[in-house]
NURO-607008 format. One record per residue (C-alpha): residue number from 1; residue in one letter; x, y, z. Coordinates in nm, 3 decimals. Each point is the difference from the previous one (the first is absolute). Layout:
BEGIN
<r num="NUM" residuo="A" east="X" north="Y" up="Z"/>
...
% end
This chain:
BEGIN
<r num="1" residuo="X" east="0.174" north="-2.362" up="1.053"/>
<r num="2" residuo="X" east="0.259" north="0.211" up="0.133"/>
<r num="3" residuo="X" east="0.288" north="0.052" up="-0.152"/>
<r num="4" residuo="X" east="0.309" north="0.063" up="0.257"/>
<r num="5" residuo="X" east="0.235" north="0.032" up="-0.226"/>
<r num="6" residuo="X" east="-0.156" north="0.320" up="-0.130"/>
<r num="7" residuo="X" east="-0.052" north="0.084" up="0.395"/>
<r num="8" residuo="X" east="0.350" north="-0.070" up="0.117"/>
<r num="9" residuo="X" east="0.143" north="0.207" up="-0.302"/>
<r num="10" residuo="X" east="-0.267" north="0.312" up="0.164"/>
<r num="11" residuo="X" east="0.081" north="-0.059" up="0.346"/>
<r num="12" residuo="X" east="0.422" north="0.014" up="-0.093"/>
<r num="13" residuo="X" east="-0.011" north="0.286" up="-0.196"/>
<r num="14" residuo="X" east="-0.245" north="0.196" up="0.220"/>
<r num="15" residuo="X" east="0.190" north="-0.097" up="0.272"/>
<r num="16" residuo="X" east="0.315" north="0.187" up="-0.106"/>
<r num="17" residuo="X" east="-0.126" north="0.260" up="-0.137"/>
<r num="18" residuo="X" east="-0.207" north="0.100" up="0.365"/>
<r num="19" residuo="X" east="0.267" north="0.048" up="0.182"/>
<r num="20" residuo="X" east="0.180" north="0.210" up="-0.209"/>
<r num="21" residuo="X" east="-0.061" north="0.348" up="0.186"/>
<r num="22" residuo="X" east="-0.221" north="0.224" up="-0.210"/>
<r num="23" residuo="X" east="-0.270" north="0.228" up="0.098"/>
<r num="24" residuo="X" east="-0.207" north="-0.278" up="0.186"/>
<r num="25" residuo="X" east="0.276" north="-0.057" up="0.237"/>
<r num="26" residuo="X" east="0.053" north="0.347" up="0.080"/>
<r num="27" residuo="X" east="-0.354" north="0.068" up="0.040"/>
<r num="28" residuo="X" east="-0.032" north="-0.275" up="0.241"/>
<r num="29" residuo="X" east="0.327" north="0.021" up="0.160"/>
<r num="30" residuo="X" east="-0.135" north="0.404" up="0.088"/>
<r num="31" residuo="X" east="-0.321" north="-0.100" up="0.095"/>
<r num="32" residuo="X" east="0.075" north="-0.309" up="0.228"/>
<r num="33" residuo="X" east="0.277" north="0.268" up="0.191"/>
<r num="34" residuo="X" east="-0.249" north="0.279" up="0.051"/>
<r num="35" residuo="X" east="-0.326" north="-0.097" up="0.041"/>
<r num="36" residuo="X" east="-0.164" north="-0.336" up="0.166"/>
<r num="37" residuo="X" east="0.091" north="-0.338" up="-0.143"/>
<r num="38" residuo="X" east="-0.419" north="-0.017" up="-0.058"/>
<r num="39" residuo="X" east="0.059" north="0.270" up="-0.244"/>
<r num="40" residuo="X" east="0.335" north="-0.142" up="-0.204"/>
<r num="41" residuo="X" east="-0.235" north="-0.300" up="-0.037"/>
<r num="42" residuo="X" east="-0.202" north="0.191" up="-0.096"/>
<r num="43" residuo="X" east="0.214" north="0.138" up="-0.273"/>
<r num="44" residuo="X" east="0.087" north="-0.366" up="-0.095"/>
<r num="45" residuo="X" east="-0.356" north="-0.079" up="-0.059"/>
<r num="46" residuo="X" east="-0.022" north="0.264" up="-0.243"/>
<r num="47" residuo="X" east="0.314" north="-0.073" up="-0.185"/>
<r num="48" residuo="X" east="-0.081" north="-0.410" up="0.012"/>
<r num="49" residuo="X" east="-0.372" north="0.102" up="-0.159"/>
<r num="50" residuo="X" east="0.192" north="0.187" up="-0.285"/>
<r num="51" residuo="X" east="0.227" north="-0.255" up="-0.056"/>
<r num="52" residuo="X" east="-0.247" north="-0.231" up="-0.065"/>
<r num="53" residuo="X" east="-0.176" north="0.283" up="-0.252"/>
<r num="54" residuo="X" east="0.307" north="-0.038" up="-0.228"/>
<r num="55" residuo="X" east="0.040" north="-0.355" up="0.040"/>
<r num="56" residuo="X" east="-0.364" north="-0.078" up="-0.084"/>
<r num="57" residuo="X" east="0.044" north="0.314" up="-0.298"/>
<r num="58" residuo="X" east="0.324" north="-0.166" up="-0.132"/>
<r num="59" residuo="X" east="-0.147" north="-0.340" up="-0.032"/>
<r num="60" residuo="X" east="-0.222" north="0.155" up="-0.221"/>
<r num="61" residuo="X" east="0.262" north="0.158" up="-0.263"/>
<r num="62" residuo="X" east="0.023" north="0.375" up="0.188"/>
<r num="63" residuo="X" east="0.355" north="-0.071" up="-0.176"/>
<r num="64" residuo="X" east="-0.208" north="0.005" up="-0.357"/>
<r num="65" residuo="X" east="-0.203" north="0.316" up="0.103"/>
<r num="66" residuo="X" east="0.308" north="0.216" up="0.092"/>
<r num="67" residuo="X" east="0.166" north="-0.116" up="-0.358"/>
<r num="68" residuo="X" east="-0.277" north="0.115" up="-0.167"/>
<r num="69" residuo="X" east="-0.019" north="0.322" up="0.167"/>
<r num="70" residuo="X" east="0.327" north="0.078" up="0.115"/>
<r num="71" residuo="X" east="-0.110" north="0.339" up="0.089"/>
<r num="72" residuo="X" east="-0.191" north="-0.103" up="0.264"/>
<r num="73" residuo="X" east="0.285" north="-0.181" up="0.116"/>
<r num="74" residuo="X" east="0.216" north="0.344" up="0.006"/>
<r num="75" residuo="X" east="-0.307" north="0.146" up="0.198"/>
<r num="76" residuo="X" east="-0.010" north="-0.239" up="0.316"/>
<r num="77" residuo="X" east="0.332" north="0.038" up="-0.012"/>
<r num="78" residuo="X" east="0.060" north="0.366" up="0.054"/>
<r num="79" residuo="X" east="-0.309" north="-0.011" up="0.222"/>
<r num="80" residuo="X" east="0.117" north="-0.265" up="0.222"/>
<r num="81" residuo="X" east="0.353" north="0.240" up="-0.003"/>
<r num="82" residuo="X" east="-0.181" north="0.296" up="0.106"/>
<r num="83" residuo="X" east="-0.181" north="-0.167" up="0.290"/>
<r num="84" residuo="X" east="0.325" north="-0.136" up="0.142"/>
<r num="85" residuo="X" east="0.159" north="0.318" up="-0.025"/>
<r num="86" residuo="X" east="-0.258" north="0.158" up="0.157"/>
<r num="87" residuo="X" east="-0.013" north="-0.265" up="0.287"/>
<r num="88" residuo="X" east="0.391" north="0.024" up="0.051"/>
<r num="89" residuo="X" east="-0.081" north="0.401" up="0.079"/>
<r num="90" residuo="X" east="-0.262" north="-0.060" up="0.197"/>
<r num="91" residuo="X" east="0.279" north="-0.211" up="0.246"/>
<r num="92" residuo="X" east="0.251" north="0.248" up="-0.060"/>
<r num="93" residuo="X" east="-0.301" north="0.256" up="0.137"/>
<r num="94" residuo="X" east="-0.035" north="-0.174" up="0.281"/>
<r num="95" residuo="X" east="0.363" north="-0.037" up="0.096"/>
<r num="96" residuo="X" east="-0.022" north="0.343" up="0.075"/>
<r num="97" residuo="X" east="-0.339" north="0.025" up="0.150"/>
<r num="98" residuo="X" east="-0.005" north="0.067" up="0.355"/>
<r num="99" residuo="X" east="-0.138" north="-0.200" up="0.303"/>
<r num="100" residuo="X" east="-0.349" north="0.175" up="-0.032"/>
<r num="101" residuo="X" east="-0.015" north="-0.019" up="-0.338"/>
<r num="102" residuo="X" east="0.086" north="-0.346" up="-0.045"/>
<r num="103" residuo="X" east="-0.283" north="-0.090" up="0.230"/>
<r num="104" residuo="X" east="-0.306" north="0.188" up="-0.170"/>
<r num="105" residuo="X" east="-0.289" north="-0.293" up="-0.055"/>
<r num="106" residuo="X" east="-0.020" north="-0.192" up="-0.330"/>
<r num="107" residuo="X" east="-0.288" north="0.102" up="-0.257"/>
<r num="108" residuo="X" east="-0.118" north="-0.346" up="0.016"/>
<r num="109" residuo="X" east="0.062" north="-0.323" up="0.213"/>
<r num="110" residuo="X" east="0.360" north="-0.124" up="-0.006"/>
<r num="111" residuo="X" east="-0.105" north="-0.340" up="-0.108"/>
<r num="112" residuo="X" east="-0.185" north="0.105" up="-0.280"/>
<r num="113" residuo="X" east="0.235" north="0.308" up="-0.099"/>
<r num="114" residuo="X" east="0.308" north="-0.275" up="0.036"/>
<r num="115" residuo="X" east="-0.192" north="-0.231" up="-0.241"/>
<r num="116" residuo="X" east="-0.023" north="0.286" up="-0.232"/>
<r num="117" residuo="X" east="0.353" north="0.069" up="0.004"/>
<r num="118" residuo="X" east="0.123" north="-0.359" up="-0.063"/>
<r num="119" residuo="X" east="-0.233" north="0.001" up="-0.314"/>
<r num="120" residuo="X" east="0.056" north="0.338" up="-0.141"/>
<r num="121" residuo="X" east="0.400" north="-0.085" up="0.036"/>
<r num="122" residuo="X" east="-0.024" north="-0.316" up="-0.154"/>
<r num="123" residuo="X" east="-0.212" north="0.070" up="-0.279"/>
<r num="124" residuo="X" east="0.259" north="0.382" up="-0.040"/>
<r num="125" residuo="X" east="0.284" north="-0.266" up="-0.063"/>
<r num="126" residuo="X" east="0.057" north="-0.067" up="-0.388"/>
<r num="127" residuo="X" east="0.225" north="-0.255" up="0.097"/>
<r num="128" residuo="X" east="-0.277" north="-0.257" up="0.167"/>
<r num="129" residuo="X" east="-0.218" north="-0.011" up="-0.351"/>
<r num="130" residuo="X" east="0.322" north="-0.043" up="-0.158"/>
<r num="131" residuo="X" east="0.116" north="-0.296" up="0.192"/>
<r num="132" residuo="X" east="-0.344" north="-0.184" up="-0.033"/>
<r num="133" residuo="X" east="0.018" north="0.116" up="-0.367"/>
<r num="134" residuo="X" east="0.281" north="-0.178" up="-0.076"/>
<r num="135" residuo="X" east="-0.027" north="-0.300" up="0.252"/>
<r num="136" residuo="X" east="-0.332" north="-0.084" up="-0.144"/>
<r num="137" residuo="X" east="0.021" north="0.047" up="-0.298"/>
<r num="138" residuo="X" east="0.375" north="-0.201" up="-0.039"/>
<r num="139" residuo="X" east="-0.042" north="-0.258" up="0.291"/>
<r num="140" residuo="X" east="-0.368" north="-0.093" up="-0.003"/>
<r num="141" residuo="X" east="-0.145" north="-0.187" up="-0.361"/>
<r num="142" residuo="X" east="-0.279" north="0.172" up="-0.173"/>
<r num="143" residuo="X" east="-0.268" north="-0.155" up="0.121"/>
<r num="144" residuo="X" east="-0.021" north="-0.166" up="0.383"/>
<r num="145" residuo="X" east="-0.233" north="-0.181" up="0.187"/>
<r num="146" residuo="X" east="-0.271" north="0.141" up="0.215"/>
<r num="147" residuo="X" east="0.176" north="-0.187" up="0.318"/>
<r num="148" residuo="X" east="0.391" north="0.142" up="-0.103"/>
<r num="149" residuo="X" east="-0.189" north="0.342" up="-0.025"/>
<r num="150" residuo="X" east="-0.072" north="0.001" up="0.352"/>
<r num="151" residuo="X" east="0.304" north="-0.170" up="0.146"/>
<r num="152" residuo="X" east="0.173" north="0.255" up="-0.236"/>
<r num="153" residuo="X" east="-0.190" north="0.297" up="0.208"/>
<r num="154" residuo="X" east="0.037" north="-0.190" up="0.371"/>
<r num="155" residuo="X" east="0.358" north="-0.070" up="-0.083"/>
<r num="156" residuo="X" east="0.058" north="0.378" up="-0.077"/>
<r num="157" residuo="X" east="-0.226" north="0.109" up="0.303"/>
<r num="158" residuo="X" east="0.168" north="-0.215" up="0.260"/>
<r num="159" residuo="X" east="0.334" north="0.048" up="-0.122"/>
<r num="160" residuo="X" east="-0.062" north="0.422" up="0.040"/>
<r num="161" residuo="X" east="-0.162" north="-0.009" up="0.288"/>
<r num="162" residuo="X" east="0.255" north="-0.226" up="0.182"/>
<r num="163" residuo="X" east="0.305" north="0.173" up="-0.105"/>
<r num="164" residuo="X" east="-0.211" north="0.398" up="0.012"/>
<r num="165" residuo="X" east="-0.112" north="-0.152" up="0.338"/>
<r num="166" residuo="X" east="0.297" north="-0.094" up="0.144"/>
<r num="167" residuo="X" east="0.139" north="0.314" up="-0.055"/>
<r num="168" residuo="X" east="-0.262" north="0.236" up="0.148"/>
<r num="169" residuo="X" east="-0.010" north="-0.291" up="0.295"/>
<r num="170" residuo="X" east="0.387" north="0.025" up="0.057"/>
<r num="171" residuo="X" east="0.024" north="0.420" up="-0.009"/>
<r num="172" residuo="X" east="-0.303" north="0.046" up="0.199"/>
<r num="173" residuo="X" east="0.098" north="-0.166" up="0.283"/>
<r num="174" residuo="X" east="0.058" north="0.257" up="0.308"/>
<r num="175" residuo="X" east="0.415" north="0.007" up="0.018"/>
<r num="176" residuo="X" east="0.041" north="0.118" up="-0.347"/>
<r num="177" residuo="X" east="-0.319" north="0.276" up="0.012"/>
<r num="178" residuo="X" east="0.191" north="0.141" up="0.281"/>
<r num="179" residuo="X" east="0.333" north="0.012" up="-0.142"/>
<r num="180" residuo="X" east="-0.180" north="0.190" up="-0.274"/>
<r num="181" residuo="X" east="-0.140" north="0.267" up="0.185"/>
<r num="182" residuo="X" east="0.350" north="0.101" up="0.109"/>
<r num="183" residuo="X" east="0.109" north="-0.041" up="-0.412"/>
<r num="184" residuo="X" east="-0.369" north="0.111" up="-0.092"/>
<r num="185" residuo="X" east="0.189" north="0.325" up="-0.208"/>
<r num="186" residuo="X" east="0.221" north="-0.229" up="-0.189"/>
<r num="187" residuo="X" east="-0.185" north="-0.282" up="-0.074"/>
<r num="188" residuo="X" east="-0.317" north="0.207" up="-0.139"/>
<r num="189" residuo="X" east="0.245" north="0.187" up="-0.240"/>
<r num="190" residuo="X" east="0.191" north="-0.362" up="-0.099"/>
<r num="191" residuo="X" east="-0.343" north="-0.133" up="-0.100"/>
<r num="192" residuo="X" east="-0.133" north="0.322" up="-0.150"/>
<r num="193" residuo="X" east="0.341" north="0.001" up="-0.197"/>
<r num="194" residuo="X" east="-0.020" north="-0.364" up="-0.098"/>
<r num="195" residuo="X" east="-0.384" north="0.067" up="-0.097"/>
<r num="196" residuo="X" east="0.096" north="0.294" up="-0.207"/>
<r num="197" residuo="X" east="0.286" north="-0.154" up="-0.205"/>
<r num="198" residuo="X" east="-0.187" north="-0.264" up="-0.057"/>
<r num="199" residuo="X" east="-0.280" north="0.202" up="-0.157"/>
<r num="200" residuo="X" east="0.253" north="0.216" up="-0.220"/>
<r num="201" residuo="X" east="0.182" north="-0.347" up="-0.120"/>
<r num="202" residuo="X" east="-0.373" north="-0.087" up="-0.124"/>
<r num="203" residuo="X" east="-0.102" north="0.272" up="-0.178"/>
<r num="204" residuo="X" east="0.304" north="0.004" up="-0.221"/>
<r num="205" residuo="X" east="0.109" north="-0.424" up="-0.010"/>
% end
């Protein structure tokens, strides 16, 4: 049997904590404004299937591994800090890139690289392990059902991708890409900025 209670208690807290804007958002808010809206889905998809990773890791007491090793706690930290650093200069870059260099090819298809990107910055941000760390490990009792396992995941999965969705969905349609071509300068260094702060608040919190 399922128990809801333990679901609703997920779906709340999740819930509140998504759309507090965090790396995710500003990966997917600079995707879904500069390249198609195939490739901030894209992006979603990636972050969604990590999401699930430390959902499905926190169910089974991640918490109790990083307590035991808090090192290794301190090391995906500063890791996960040096990516998004390195991400926010990478937009800052390409704020002042110019037309021909902001149109050499990709290494690799867009989709793919895009589903790359939304899994290398959710699994660089410290603060999603934390957040299922705690959830799980103070919300959810020790030991669940097989069924409240999976409505636990779907719960998590639909809530992400409807919220992540929504977003790339709503800044990928074609009146707000063009009103970022003419901001393109400003809006790459605001999200490199936001990216970069972001990483330095990590590697010292």
């Amino acid at each position: 049997m399922v128990d809801w209670s333990v679901i609703a208690t997920v779906f709340s807290v999740y819930a509140a904590s998504a759309v507090i804007p965090g790396p995710n958002f500003v990966a997917i808010t600079h995707k879904a404004v500069t390249g198609k809206r195939s490739d901030a889905l894209a992006l979603v998809a990636g972050i969604v299937t990590v999401n699930l990773f430390w959902a499905t890791c926190a169910i089974l007491g991640i918490g109790v591994v990083f307590a035991m090793f808090p090192w290794l706690a301190v090391g995906v930290r500063l890791v996960g800090a040096a990516y998004l650093i390195w991400f926010g200069l990478r937009l800052v870059g390409s704020a002042r890139a110019t037309p021909s260099e902001a149109r050499h090819p990709p290494k690799m298809p867009r989709f793919r690289g895009a589903f790359l990107q939304g899994v290398a910055t959710n699994i660089a941000n410290p603060k999603s392990i934390a957040f299922y760390a705690a959830v799980f490990s103070s919300a959810v009792p020790a030991h669940v059902s097989t069924q409240t396992f999976f409505a636990m995941l779907v719960t998590v999965g639909v809530s992400a991708t409807c919220w992540y969705g929504a977003v790339a969905l709503v800044l990928s349609h074609a009146t707000i890409a063009t009103a970022y071509r003419r901001a393109k300068a400003w809006i790459d260094l605001t999200c490199g900025g936001l990216m970069i702060a972001l990483g330095i608040r990590q590697a010292f919190r």
